[in-house]
DRENNUSE-823416 format. One record per residue: y negated, z, x negated of N, C-alpha, C, O in turn; residue in one letter. Coordinates in steps of 0.02 Angstrom, whole numbers, plus 50000, padded with zeros to 5 digits. Atoms other than C-alpha are relative to their C-alpha. Layout:
# DRENNUSE-823416
YZXYZXYZXYZXA;...
This chain:
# DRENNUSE-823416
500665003149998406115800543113499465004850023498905002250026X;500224996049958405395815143194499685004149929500035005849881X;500454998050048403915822443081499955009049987499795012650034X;499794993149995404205840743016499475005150041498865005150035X;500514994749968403455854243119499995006450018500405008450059X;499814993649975403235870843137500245001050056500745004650056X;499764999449938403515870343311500644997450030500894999850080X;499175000049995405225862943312500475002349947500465001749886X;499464996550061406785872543253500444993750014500324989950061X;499455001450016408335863943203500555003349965500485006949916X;499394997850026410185867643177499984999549959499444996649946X;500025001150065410555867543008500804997149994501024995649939X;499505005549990412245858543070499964994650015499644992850064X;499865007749960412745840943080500524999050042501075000450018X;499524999149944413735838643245500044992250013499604988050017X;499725004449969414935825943296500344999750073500685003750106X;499885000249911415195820243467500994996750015501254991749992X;499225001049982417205820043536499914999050088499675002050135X;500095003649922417395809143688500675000650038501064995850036X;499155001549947419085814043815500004995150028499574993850070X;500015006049928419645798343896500795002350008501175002849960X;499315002149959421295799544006500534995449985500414990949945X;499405002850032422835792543978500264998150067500624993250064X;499765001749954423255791444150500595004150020500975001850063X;499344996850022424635804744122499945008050041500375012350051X;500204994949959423485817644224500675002250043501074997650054X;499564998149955424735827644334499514999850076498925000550091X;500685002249935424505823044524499825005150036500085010550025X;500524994649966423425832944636499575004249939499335009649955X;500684996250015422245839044505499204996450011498934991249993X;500805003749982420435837644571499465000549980498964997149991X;500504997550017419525847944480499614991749951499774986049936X;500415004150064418305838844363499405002849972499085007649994X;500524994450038417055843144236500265002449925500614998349896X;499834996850031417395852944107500815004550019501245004749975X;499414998249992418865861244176500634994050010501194995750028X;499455004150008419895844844165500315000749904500834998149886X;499885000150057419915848943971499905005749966499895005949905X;499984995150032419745865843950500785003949966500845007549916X;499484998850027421565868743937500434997749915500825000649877X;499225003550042422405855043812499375000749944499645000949888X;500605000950050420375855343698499615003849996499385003249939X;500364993650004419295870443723500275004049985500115007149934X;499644992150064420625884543692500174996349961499674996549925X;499554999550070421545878143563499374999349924499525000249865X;500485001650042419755874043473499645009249976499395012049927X;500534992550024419075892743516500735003249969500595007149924X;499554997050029420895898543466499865001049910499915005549868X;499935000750083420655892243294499314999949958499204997649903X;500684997850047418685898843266499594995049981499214995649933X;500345004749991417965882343303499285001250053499285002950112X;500665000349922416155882043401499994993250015500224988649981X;499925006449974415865868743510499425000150048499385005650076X;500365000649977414395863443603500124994650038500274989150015X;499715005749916414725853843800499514997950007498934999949996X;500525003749958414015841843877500194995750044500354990050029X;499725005649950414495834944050499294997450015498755000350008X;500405005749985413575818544108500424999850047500965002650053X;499835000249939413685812244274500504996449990500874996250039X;499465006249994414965798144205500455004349955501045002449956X;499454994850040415915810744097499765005949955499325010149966X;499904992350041416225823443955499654999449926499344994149924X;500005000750044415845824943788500045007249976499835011550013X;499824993450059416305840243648499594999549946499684994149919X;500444998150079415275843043503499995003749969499615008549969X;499814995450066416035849643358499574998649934499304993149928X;500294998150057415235855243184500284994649946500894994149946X;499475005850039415805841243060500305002149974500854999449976X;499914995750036416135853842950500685003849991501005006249944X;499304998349952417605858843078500324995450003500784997150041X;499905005449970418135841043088500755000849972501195000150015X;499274999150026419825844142974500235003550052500595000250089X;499814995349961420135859443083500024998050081500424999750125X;499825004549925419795849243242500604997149997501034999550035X;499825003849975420755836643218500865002949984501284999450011X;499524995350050422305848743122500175001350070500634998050093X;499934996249936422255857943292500094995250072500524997150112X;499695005349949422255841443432500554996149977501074995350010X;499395004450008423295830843349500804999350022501114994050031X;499604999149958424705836843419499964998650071500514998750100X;500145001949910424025832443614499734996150010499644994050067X;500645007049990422875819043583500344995649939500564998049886X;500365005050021422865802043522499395001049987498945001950027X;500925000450039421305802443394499894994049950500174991549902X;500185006250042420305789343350499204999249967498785000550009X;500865000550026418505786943255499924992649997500354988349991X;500295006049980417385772843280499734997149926499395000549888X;500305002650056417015761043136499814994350016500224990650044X;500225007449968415885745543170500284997250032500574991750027X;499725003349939416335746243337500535000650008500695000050067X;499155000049980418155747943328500205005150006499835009249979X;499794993950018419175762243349500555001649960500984999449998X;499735001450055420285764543211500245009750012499895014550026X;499694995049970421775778543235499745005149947499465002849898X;500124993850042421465797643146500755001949999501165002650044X;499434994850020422845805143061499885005749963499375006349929X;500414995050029422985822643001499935000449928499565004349899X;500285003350071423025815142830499554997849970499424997949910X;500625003850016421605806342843499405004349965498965002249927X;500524994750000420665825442843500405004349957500235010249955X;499704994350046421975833242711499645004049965499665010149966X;500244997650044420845834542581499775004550028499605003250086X;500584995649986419895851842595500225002650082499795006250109X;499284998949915420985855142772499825007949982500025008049924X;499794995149999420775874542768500105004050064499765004450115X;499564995849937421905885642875499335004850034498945008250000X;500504995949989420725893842982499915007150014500395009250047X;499784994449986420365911842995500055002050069499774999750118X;499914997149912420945921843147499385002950037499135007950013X;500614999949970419485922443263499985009450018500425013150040X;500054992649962418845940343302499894997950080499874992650111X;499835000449928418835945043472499304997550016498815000149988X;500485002049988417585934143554499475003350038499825007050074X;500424996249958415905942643654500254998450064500554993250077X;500155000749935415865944943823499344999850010498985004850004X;500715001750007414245936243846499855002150098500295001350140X;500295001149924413165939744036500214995850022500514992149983X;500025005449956413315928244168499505001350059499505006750088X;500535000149971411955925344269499984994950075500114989250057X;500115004349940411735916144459499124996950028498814997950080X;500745002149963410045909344499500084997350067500554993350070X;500095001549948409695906144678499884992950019499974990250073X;500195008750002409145887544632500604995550029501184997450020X;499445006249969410205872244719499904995549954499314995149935X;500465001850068410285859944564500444991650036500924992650073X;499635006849991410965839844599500264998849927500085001749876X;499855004950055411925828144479499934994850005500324992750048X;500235006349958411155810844494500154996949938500404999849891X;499895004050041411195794644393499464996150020499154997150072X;500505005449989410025780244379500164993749979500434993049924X;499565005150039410495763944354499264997449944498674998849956X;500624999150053409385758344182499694993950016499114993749996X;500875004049994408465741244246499505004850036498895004150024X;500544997649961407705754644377499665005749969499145007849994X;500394992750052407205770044245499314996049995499075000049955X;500705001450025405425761044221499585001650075498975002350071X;500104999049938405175764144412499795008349997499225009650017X;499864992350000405315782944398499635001749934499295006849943X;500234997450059404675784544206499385004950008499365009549967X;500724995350000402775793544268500425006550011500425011949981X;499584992749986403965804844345500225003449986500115008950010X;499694999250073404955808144211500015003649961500465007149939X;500244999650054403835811144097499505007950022499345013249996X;500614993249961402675822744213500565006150002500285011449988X;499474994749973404505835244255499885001049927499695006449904X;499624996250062404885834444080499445004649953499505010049923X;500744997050046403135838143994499585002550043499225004049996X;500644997849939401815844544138499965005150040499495008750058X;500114995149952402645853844249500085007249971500395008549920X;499974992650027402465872244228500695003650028500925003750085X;499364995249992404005883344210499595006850008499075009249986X;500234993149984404035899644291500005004449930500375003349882X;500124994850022403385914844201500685003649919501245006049921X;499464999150053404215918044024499905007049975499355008049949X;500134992250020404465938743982500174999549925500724998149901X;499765002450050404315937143824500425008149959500905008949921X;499744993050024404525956743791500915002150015501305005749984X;499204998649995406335955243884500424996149999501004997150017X;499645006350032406845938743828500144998650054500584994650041X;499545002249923407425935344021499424997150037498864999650038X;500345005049922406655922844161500225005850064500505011250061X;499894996049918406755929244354500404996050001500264990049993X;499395005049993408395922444374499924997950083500094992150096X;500145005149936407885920044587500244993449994500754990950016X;499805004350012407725906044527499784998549924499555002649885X;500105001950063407545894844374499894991349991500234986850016X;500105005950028406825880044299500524996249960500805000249922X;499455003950023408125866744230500074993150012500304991450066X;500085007249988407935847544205500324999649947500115002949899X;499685004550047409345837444097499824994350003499654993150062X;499915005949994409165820044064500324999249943500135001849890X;499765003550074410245811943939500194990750020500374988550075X;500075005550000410255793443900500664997449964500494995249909X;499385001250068412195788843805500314993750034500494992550092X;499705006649986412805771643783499454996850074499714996250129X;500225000649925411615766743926500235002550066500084999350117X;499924994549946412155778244049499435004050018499165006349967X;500614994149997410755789444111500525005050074500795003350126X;499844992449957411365807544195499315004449992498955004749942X;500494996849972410095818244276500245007350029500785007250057X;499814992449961410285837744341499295001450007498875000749962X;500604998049982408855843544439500085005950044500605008650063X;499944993849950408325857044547500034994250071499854988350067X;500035003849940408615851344748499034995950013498844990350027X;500765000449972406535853144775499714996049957499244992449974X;500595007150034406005842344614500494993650009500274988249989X;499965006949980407185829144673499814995850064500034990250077X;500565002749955406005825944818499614998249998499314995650045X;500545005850022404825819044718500214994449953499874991249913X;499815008250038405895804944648500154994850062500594997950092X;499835003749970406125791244770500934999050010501394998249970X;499244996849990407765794044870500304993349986500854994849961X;499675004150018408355776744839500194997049941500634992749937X;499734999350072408435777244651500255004249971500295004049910X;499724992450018409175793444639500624998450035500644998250096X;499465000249976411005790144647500565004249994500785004549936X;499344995350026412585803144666500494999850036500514994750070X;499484999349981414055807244727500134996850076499584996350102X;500165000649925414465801344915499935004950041499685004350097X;499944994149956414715818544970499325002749995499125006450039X;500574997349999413105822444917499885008149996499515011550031X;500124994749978413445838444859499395005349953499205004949894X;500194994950079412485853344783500225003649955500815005249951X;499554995350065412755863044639499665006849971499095006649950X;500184993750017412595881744593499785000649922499834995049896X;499945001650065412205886044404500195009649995499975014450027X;499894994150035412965900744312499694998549935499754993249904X;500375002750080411915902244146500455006449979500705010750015X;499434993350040412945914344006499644999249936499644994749894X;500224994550064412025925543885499405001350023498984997750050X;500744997849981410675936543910499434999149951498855000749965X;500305001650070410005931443731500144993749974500524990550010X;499905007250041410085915343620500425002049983500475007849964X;499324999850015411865911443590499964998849921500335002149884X;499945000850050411475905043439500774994349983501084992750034X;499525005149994412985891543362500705002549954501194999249939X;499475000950051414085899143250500705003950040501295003450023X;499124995849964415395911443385500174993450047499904988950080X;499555004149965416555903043450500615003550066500785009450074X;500024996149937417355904343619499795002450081500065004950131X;500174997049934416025905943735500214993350067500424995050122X;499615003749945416505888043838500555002850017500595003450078X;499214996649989418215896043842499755005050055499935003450112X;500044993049973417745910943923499774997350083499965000050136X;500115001949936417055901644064500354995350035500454994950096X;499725006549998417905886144048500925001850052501064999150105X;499474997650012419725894444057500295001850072500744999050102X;499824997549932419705905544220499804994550063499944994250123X;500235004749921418935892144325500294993049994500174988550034X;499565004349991420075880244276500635001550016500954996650035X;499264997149941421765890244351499884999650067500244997650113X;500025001049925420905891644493499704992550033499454992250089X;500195006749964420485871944520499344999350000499194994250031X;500645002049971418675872544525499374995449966499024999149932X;500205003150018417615858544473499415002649964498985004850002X;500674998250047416225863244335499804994149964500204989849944X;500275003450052414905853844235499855005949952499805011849968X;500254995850047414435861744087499524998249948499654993149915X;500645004050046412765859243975500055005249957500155010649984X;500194995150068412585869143802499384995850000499264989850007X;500795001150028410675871143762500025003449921500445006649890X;500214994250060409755877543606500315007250006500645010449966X;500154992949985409705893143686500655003150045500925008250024X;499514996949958411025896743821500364994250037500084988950051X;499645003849969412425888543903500004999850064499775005050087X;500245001249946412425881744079500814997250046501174992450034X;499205003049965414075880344205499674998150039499105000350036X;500295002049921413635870444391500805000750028501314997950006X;499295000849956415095873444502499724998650080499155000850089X;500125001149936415005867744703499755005350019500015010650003X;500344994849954413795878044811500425003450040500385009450030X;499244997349955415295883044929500155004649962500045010549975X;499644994350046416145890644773499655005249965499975009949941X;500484994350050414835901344684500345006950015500465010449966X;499854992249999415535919044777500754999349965501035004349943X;499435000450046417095912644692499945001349961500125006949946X;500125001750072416615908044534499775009249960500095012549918X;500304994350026415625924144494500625003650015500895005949965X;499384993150007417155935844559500344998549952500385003749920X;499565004150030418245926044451499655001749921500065003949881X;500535000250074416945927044282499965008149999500035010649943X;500134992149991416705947044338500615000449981500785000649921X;499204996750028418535950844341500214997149918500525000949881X;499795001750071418825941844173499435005249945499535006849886X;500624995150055417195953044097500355004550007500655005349954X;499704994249999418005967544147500914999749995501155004650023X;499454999150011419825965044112499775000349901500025004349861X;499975000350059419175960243939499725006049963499695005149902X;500484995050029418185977443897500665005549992500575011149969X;
């Protein structure tokens, strides 16, 4: 519905959204959550087989977003670990790998994927929720972060922000759910009693990865982050943008996280 414009680009893919739900089958003591609850059994085996994939954690869960295009090759490649099902007026109605025979092609062997930057900004970022009768409470607010406020200083000659810090507001709205990621300092101007998160109340670091627009077609780069910080237990969100991808791991862990992302850059060169 959105009126053509020079000023907005678009993918020239149509992307479908893949929802993990649990089985209950989790092994016990894992705590992590995030993205590293599914980087093992659905992120490699997707970058294995030259699939891209674009993340998106919400404060109430996960979602994957594959290329439709990939959708044979998705589902060719889970079916073996997952129960898959697609939604048809409302129902969910099982996937077999039959269903995607037709046109099924074997995929080629992925070249070796980049070792993209990784980046730390100094920013403290929250994960909040809102419940949706109270979003009309907050909407000036909203609307002023998302459109008004000024982002720091854009180089345009070296394609890079002052990573210090960095500007970064999510909102997404799915199934009536609303998830929020903010910086600590602009969630002091939302009213602390509609701004709801975790009990621990904690903060969250951000690793951003690529020093350039990732662009959509390599595949891999969730993996690359996804992978090492799920051996070692550590809870990540993860946001794919237009432009660059976005990990949050616990403030505590950040001198982790980065040694952990370093040693994998350099084992891989």
């Amino acid at each position: 519905e959105l009126p053509p414009s020079e000023f907005m680009q678009v993918a020239d893919s149509t992307w479908l959204v893949l929802s993990v739900v649990s089985n209950g089958r989790e092994p016990p003591g894992c705590q992590a959550t995030g993205v590293t609850k599914i980087a093992r059994s659905v992120i490699a085996p997707l970058a294995e087989h030259h699939v891209s994939v674009l993340m998106l954690s919400t404060y109430q869960t996960d979602f994957i977003l594959v290329r439709e295009r990939d959708l044979p090759v998705v589902i060719h490649t889970l079916a073996g670990e997952f129960d898959i099902y697609k939604e048809e007026s409302g129902e969910c109605v099982p996937v077999t790998c039959d269903d995607v025979s037709n046109g099924f092609l074997k995929p080629k062997p992925p070249a070796s994927p980049t070792l993209h930057p990784v980046q730390s900004p100094q920013t403290r970022f929250c994960v909040l929720t809102v419940a949706p009768d109270t979003l009309p409470a907050i909407a000036t607010m909203l609307i002023d972060v998302l459109f008004y406020s000024h982002s720091p200083p854009w180089d345009a000659a070296s394609g890079s922000q002052d990573l210090d810090s960095i500007t970064f507001f999510s909102f997404s709205l799915i199934e009536g759910y609303i998830s929020i990621v903010m910086d600590a300092e602009t969630q002091k101007r939302f009213p602390s009693d509609l701004l709801l998160t975790s009990s621990t109340g904690e903060l969250w670091r951000m690793v951003r990865i690529g020093g350039q627009p990732l662009g959509f077609d390599e595949c891999g780069i969730v993996a690359q982050i996804a992978e090492p910080l799920a051996a070692a237990d550590i809870s990540a969100y993860y946001i794919s943008t237009f432009n660059f991808d976005h990990a949050l791991v616990p403030e505590e862990g950040i001198a982790e996280v980065i040694q952990l992302l370093q040693q994998r850059q350099e084992s891989g060169r």
